[in-house]
C-alpha positions in Angstrom: -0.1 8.7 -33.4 0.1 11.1 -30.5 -3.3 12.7 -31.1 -4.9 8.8 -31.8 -3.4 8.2 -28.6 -4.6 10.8 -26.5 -8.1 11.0 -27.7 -8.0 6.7 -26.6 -6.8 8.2 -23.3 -9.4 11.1 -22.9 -12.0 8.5 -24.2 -11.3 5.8 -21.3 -10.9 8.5 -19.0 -14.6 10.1 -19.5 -15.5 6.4 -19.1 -13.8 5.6 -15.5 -11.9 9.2 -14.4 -9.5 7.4 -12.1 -8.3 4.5 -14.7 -4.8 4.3 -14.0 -1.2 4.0 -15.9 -1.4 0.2 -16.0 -5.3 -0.2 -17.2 -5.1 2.1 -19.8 -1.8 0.6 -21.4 -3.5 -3.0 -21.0 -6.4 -1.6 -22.7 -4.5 0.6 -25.8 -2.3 -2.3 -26.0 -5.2 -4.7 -26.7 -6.6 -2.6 -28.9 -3.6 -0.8 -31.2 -0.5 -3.2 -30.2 2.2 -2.8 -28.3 4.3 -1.8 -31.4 1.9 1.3 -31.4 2.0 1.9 -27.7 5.5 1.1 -26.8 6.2 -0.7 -23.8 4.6 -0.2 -20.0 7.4 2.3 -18.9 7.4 4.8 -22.1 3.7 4.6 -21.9 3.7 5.7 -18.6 6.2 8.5 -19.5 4.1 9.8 -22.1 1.3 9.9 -19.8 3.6 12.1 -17.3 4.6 14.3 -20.0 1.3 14.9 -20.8 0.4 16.0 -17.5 -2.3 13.2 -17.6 -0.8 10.9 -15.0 -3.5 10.9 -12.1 -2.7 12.0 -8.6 -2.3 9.7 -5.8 -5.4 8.7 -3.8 -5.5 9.5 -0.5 -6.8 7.0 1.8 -10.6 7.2 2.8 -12.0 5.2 5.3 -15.4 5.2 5.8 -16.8 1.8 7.0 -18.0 2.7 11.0 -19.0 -1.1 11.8 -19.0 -0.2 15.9 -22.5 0.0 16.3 -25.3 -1.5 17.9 -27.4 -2.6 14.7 -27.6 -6.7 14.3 -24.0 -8.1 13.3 -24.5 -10.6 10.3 -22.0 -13.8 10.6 -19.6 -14.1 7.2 -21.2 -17.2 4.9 -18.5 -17.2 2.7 -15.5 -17.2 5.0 -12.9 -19.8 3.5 -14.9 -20.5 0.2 -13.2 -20.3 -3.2 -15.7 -18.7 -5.8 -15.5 -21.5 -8.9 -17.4 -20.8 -11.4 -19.8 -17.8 -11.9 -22.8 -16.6 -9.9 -21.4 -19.3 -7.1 -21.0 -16.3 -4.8 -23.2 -13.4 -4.7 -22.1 -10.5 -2.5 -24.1 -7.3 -0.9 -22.6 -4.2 1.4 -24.2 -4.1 4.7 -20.7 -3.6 7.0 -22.6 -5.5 9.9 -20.7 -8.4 10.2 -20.1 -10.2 13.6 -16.1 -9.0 14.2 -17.2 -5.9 13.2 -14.4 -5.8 10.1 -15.2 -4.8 6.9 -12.8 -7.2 5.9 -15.2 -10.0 6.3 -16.9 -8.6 3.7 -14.1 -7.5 1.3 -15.5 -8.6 -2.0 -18.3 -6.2 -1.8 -16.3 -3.6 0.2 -14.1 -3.7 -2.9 -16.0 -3.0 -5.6 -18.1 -0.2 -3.7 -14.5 1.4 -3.6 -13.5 1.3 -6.6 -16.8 2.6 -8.0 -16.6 5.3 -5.5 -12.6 6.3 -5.8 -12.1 5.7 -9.9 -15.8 7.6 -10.5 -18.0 9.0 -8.3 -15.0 11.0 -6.4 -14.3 12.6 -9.4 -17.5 13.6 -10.5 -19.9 16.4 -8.7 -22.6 15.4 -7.1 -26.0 14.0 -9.0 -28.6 16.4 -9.7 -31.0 13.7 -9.2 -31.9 10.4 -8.1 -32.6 9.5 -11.8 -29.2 10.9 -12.8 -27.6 8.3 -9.9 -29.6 5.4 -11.5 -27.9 6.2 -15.0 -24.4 7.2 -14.4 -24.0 4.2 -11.7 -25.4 1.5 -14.0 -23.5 3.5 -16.7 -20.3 2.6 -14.6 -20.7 -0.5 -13.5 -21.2 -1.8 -17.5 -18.3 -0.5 -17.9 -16.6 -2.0 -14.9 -17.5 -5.4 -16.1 -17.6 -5.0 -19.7 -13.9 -2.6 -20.5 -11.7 -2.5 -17.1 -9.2 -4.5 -16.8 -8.8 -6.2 -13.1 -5.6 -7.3 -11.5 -7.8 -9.9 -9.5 -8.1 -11.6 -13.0 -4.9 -11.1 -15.2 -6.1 -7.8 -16.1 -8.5 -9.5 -17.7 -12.4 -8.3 -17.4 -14.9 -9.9 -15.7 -17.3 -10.6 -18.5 -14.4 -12.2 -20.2 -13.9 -14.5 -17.4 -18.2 -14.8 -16.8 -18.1 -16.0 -20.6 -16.0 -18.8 -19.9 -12.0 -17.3 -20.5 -9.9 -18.4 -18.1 -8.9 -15.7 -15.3 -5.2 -15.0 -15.7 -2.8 -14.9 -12.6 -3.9 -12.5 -9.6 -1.7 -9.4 -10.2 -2.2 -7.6 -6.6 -2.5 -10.4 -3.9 0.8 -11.1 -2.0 1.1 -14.4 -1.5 1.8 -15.1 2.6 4.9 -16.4 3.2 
């Protein structure tokens, strides 16, 4: 079972390189059962005895939105997204208040894509190359990862109609 489970491992990790812990025991759960897997914890310590556990991220800040360019006003401040396509997002980091946070939807996603892939890969040799491996990961962004915004559920689950489970990573304001 070892070897079944670390060629599921390498597998999902030539997929997304910075899948974490969690995902990838939501996923080989899913897929072989948690009488299989074992629980979260002695999955986990399989992956650190394996040396596979991945190193923590440091913190990358990159959005410079002080800058004289046109500063766009946010549209979708205070709206709930409730069913699909209802909002559509783009990443300019021009907004009026100058916070990326006003545009966190799409700010999100472009880090993610960058920290769990393209951080971890070299750079492209080409344009064409780009095109590929980016569309390559964002099929498999909404098609196999598993997102804590959505009960570790995946977005085409939840496009297709499944109900989004409980938000795992939003703290609730007290």
């Amino acid at each position: 079972m070892r070897n079944v489970l670390l060629e599921a491992i390498s597998y999902y990790r030539s997929q997304a390189p910075g899948m974490g812990g969690l995902k990838l025991y939501v996923e080989l759960s899913s897929l072989y059962g948690h009488q299989v897997i074992g629980g979260r914890d002695a999955f986990l310590n399989f992956l650190r005895a394996e040396k596979l556990m991945l190193a923590a991220r440091k913190p990358r800040h990159t959005t410079k939105s002080n800058h004289l360019y046109m500063k766009y006003p946010n549209l979708i401040k205070g709206v709930s997204a409730n069913y699909p396509n209802h909002i559509w997002v783009s990443d300019i980091s021009m907004t009026e208040d100058y916070k990326p946070t006003d545009n966190a939807v799409a700010e999100r996603m472009n880090g993610i894509l960058k920290t769990e892939w393209i951080y971890a890969k070299s750079l492209f040799k080409s344009e064409e190359q780009a095109r590929k491996e980016i569309g390559q990961m964002i099929q498999f962004y909404n098609y196999q990862r598993p997102h804590m915004s959505i009960g570790m559920k995946k977005p085409m689950e939840v496009y297709q109609g499944e109900v989004p489970g409980e938000n795992l990573w939003k703290k609730e304001k007290k």
